[in-house]
C-alpha positions as CSV (number, residue, x, y, z in Angstrom):
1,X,15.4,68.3,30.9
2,X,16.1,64.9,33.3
3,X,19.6,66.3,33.0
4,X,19.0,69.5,34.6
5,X,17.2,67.7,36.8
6,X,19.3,65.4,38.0
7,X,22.0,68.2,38.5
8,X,19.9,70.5,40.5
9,X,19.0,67.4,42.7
10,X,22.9,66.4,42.9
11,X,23.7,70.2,44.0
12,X,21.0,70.5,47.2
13,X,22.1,66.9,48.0
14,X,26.1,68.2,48.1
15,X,25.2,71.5,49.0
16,X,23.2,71.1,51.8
17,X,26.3,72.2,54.4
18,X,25.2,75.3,53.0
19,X,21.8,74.9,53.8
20,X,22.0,74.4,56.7
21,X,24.5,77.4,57.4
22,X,22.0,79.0,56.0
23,X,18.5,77.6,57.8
24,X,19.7,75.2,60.2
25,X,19.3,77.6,63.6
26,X,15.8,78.2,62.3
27,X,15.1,74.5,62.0
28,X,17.0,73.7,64.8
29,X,14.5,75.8,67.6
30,X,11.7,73.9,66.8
31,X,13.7,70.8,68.5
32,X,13.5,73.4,71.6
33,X,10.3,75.0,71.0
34,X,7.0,74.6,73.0
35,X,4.5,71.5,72.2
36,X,3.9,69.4,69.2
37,X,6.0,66.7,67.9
38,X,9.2,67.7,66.5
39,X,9.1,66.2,63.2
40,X,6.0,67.5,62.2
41,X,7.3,70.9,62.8
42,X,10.4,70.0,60.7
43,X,8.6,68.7,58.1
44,X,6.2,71.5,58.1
45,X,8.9,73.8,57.8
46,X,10.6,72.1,55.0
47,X,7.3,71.7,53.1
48,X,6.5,75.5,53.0
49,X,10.3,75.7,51.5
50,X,10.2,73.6,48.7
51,X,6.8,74.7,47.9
52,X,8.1,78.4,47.8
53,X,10.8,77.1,45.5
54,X,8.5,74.9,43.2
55,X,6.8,78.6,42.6
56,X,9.6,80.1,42.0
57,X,10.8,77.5,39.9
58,X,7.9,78.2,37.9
59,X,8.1,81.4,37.3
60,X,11.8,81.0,36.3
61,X,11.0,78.6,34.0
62,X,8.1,80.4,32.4
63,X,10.3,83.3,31.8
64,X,13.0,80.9,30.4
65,X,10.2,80.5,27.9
66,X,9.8,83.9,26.9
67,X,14.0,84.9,26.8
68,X,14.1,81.9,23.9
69,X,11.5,82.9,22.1
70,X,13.6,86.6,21.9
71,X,16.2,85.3,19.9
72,X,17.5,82.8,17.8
73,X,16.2,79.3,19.7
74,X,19.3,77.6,19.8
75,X,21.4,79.9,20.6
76,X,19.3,81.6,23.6
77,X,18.8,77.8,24.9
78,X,22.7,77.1,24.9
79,X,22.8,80.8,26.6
80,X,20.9,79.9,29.2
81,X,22.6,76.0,29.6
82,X,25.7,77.7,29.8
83,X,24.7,80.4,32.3
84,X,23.4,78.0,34.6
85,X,26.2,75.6,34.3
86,X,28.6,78.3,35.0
87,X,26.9,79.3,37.9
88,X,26.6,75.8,39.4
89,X,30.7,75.6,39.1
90,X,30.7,79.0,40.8
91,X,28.3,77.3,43.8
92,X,30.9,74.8,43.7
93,X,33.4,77.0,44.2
94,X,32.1,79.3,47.1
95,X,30.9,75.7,48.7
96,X,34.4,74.4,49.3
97,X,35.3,78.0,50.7
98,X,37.6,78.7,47.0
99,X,35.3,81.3,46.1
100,X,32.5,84.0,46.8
101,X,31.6,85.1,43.2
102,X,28.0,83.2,43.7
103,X,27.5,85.4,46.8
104,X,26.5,88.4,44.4
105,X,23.4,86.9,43.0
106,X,22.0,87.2,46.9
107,X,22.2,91.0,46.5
108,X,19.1,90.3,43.7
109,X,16.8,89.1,46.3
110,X,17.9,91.9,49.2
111,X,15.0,94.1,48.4
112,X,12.1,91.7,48.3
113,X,13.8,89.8,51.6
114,X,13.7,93.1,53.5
115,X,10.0,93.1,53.2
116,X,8.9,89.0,53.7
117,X,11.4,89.0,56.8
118,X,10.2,91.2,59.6
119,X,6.6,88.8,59.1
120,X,9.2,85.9,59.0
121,X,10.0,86.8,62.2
122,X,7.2,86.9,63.9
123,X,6.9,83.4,63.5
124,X,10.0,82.2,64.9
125,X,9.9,80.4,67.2
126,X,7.5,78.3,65.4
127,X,5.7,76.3,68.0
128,X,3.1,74.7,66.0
129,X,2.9,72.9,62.8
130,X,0.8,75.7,61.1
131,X,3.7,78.4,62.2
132,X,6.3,76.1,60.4
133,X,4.4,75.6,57.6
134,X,4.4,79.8,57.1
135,X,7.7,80.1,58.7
136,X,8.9,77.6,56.1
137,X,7.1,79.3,52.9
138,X,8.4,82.6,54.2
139,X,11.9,81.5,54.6
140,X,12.2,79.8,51.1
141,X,12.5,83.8,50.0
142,X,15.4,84.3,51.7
143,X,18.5,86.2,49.9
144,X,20.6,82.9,48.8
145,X,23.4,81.8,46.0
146,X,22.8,78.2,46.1
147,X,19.0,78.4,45.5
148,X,19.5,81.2,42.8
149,X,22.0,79.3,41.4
150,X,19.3,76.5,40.7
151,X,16.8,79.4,39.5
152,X,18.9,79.4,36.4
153,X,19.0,76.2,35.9
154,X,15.1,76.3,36.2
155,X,15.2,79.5,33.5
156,X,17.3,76.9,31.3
157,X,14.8,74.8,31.8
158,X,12.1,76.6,29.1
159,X,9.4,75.8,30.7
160,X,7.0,76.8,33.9
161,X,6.5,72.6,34.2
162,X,10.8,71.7,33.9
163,X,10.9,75.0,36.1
164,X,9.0,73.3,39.1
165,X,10.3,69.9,38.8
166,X,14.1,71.4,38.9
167,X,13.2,73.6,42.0
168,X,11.4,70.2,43.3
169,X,14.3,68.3,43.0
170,X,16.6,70.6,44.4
171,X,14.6,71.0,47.6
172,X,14.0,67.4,48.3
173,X,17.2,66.9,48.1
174,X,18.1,69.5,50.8
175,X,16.0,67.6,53.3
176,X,18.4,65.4,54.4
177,X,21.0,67.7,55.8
178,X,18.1,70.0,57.1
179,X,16.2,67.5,58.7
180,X,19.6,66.3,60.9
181,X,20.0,69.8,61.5
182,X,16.4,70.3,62.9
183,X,16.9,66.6,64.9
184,X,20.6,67.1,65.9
185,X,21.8,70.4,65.7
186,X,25.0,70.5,67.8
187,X,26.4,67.5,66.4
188,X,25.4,68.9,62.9
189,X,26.8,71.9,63.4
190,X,30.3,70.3,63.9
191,X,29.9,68.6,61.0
192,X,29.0,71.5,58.4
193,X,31.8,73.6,59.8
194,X,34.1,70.6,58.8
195,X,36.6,72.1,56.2
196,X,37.1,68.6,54.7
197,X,33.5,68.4,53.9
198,X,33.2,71.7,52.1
199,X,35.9,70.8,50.3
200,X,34.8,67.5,49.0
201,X,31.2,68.9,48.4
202,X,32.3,71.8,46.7
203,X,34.6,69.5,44.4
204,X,31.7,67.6,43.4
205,X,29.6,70.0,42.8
206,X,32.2,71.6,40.2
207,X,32.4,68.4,38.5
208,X,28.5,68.5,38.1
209,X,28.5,71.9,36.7
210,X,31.2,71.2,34.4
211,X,29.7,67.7,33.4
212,X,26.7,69.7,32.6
213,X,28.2,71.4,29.6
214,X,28.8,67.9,27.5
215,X,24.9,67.7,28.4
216,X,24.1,71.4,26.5
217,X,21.7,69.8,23.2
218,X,23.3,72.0,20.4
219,X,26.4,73.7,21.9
220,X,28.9,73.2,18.8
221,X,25.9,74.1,16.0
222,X,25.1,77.4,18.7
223,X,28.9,78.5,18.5
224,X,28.9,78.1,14.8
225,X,26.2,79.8,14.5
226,X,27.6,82.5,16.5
227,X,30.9,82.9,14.9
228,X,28.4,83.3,11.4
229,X,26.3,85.9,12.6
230,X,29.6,87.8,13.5
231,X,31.3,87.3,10.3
């Protein structure tokens, strides 16, 4: 559990060039917006994010729960390590621009983000902390590999609890990179388009989804186990 923890936090802390690809103009017009102190919009903003991932993190979790109690425990729990795992190497990948497999998994959340976004909208530009807050919890839906690549690390996860403190970790960790977007967003802008920076993100986050297999509890007893029930 700390270990898929600790991975989902290392991946929004590399990742979060992607991030802010991804939600840095949004963050970025409430440095531009109307009245209110700037970092309370930020914050706002990023608190209705994480919150919409800790409930999503949640429900992964929960039905994590449910997909081991299917099968054989151990081998649906190594199932789902290795899923996730393999999914954080793909992140990796697309991260350091070697890759757009992980791009696929946004085409799951197309059909609910075609509904949550024309209300999303309305509130941009959010000039008030209130706004931010919904803009925030609105925009934690959107259609996005890196965040669904830490869903399955919160379905590995078992449980509606490990869930939410995976998606917890991830977020906070993503506040960094937003945050300087939000504050400075022509100099981080520059920065995130860096190809060097991808690169060496991307790298790292490989090495954490690869690490994360010599974390998977039972791996060699689950492949024996495997090869039995197919002899």
């Amino acid at each position: 559990m700390e270990g898929l923890v600790a991975a989902a936090f290392a991946a929004g802390l590399l990742g979060g060039v992607h991030c802010a690809g991804m939600c840095g103009g949004i963050v970025a017009s409430f440095s531009m917006t109307a009245r209110g102190p700037v970092l309370a919009r930020q914050a706002a903003f990023n608190a209705g994010r994480i919150a919409t991932y800790i409930l999503a993190g949640a429900a992964a979790g929960s039905a994590g729960s449910f997909i081991q109690l299917a099968g054989p425990a151990l081998i649906a729990q190594v199932a789902l390590f290795a899923i996730a795992n393999v999914l954080v190497v793909f992140l990796g990948l697309y991260v350091a621009g070697w890759g757009r497999a992980v791009l696929r998994l946004e085409s799951v959340g197309r059909v609910l983000w075609r509904r949550i976004e024309p209300a999303a909208r309305r509130l941009i530009p959010a000039d008030s902390t209130a706004k931010a807050l919904a803009a925030g919890a609105m925009w934690g839906w959107v259609p996005c590999g890196l965040v669904y690549s830490m869903l399955a690390l919160a379905v590995a996860s078992g449980s509606a609890r490990g869930g939410a403190a995976v998606m917890a970790a991830f977020g906070v960790a993503t506040l960094p990179t937003l945050l300087a977007a939000g504050l400075a967003a022509q100099r981080m802008h520059a920065i995130r388009r860096a190809p060097w920076l991808r690169r060496v993100a991307g790298t790292a986050i490989v090495i954490v989804g690869i690490a994360g297999f010599a974390r998977i509890p039972g791996l060699r007893e689950a492949i024996l186990a495997g090869v039995a029930c197919l002899g």
